[in-house]
C-alpha positions as a Markdown table, in Angstrom:
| # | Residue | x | y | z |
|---|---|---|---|---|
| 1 | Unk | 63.1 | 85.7 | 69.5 |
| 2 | Unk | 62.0 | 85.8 | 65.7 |
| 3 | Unk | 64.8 | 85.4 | 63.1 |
| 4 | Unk | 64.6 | 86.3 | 59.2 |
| 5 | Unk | 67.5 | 84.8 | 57.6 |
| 6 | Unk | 67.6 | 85.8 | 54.0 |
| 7 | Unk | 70.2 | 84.1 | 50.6 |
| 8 | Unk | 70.0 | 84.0 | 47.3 |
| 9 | Unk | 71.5 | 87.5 | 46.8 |
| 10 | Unk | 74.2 | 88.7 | 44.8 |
| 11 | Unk | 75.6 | 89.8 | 41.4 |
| 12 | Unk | 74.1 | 88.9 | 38.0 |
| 13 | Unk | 73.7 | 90.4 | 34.5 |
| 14 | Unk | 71.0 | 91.9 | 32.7 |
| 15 | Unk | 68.4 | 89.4 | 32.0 |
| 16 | Unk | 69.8 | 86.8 | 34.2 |
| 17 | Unk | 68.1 | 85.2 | 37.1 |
| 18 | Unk | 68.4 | 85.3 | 41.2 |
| 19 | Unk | 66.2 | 83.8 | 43.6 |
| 20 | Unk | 65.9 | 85.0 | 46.8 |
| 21 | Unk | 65.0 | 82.7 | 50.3 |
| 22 | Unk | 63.6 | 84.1 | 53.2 |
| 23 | Unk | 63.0 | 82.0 | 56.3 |
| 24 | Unk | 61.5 | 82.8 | 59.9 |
| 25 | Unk | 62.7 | 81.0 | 62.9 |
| 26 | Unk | 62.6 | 80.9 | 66.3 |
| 27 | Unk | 59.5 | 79.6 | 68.6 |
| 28 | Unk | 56.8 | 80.2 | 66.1 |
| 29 | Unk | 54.6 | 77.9 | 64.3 |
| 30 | Unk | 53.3 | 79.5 | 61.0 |
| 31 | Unk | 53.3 | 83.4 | 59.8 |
| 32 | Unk | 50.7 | 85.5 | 58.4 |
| 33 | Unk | 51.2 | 87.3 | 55.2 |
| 34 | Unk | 54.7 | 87.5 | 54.0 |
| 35 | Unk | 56.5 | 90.0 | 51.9 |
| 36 | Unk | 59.7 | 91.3 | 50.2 |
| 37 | Unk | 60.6 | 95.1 | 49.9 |
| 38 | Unk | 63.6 | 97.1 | 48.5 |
| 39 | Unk | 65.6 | 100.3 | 48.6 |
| 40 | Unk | 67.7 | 101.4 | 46.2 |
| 41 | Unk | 70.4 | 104.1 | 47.4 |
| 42 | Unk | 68.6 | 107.2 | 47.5 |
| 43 | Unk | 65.0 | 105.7 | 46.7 |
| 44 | Unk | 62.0 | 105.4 | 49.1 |
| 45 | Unk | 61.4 | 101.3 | 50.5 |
| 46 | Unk | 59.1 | 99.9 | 47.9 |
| 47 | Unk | 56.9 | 96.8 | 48.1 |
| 48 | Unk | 57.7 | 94.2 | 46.0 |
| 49 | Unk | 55.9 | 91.2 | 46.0 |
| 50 | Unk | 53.5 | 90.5 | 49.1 |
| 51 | Unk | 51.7 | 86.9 | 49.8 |
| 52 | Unk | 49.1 | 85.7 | 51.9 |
| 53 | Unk | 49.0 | 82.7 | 53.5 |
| 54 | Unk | 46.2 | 81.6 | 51.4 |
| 55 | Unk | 48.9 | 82.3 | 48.7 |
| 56 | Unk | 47.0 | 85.9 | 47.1 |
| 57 | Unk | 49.7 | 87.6 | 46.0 |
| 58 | Unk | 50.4 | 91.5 | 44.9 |
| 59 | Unk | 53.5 | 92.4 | 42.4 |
| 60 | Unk | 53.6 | 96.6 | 41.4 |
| 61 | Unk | 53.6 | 97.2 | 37.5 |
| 62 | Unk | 57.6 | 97.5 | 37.8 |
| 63 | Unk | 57.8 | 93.7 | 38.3 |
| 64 | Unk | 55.1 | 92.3 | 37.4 |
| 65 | Unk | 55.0 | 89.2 | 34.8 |
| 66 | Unk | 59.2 | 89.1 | 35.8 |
| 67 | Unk | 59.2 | 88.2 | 39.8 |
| 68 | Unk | 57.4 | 85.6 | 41.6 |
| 69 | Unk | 56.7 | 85.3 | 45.2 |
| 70 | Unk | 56.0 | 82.1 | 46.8 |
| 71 | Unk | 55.6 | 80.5 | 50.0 |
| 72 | Unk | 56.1 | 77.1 | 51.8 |
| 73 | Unk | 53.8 | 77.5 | 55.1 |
| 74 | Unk | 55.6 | 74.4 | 56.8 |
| 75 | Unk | 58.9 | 76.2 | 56.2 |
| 76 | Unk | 57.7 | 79.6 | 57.4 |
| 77 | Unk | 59.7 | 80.1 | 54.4 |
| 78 | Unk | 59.1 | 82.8 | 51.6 |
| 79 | Unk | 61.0 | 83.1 | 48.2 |
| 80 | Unk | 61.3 | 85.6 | 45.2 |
| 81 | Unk | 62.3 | 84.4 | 41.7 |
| 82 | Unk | 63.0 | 87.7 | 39.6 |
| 83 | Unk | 63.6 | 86.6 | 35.9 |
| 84 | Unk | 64.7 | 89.1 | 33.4 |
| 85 | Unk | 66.5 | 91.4 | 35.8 |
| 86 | Unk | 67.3 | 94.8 | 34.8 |
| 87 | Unk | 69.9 | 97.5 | 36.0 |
| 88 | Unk | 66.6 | 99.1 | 37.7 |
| 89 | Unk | 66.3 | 96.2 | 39.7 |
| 90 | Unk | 69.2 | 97.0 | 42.0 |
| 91 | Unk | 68.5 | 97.7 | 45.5 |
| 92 | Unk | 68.7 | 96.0 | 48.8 |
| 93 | Unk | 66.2 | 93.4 | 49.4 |
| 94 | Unk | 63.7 | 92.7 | 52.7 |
| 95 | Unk | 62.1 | 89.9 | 53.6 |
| 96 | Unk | 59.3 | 90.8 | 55.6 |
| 97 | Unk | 57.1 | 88.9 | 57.9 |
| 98 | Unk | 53.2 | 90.8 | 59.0 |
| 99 | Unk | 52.2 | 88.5 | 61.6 |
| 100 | Unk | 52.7 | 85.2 | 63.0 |
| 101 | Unk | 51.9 | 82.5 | 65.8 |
| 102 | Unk | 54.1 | 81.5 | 68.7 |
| 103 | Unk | 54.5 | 78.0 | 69.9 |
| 104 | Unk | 52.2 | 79.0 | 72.8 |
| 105 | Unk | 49.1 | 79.6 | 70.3 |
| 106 | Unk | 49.6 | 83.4 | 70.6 |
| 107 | Unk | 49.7 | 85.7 | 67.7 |
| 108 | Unk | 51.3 | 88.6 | 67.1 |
| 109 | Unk | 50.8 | 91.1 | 64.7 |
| 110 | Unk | 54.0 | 92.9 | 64.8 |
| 111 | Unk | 55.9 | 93.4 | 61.8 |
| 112 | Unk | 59.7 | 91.4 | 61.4 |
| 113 | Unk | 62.0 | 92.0 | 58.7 |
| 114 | Unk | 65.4 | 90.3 | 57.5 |
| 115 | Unk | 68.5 | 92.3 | 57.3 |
| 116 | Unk | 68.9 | 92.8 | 53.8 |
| 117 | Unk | 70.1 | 90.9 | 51.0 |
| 118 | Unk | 72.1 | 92.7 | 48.3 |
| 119 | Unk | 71.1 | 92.6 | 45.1 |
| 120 | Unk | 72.9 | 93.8 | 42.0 |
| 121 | Unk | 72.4 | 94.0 | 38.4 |
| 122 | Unk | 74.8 | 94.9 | 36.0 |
| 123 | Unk | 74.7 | 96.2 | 32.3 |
């Protein structure tokens, strides 16, 4: 079984900082590409940021030169630094995983996705 725990959510002000940790467990060795996602109420699941694990990554206009997305491949672990947060910014965030490799060699190209961390940004 494949587990994405995700932290690092929670309350801040506009402007302020949260980083966000995402990280796979279970019988697997490494992942594929990883990403985070987020819905606000009422709003369509957007991507985020999105990284390979060559470490390309892919930010839409709306967070671009604010969030960062990086990834530590022996951790299976993925994070999200969002600087500058704005009210906009409010949504519940996914960690999501595109792929990975089981202990046993296999790969999978399922998709996995955390729960959902809350984060919230006031004015």
């Amino acid at each position: 079984q494949v587990q994405l725990v995700e932290s690092g959510g929670g309350l801040v002000q506009a402007g302020g900082s949260l980083r966000l940790s995402c990280a796979a467990s279970g019988s697997i060795t490494r992942t594929n590409a990883m990403a985070w996602y987020r819905q606000a109420p009422g709003k369509q699941r957007e991507l985020v940021a999105a990284v390979t694990r060559g470490g390309t990554t892919n930010y839409p206009d709306s967070v671009k030169g604010r969030f960062t997305i990086s990834r530590d491949n022996a951790k299976n672990t993925v994070y999200l630094q969002m600087n500058s947060l704005k009210p906009e910014d409010t949504a519940v965030y996914y960690c999501n995983v595109k792929g990975l490799w089981f202990d046993s060699g296999i790969y999978t190209n399922n998709d996995y996705w955390g729960q959902g961390t809350q984060v919230t940004v006031s004015s």
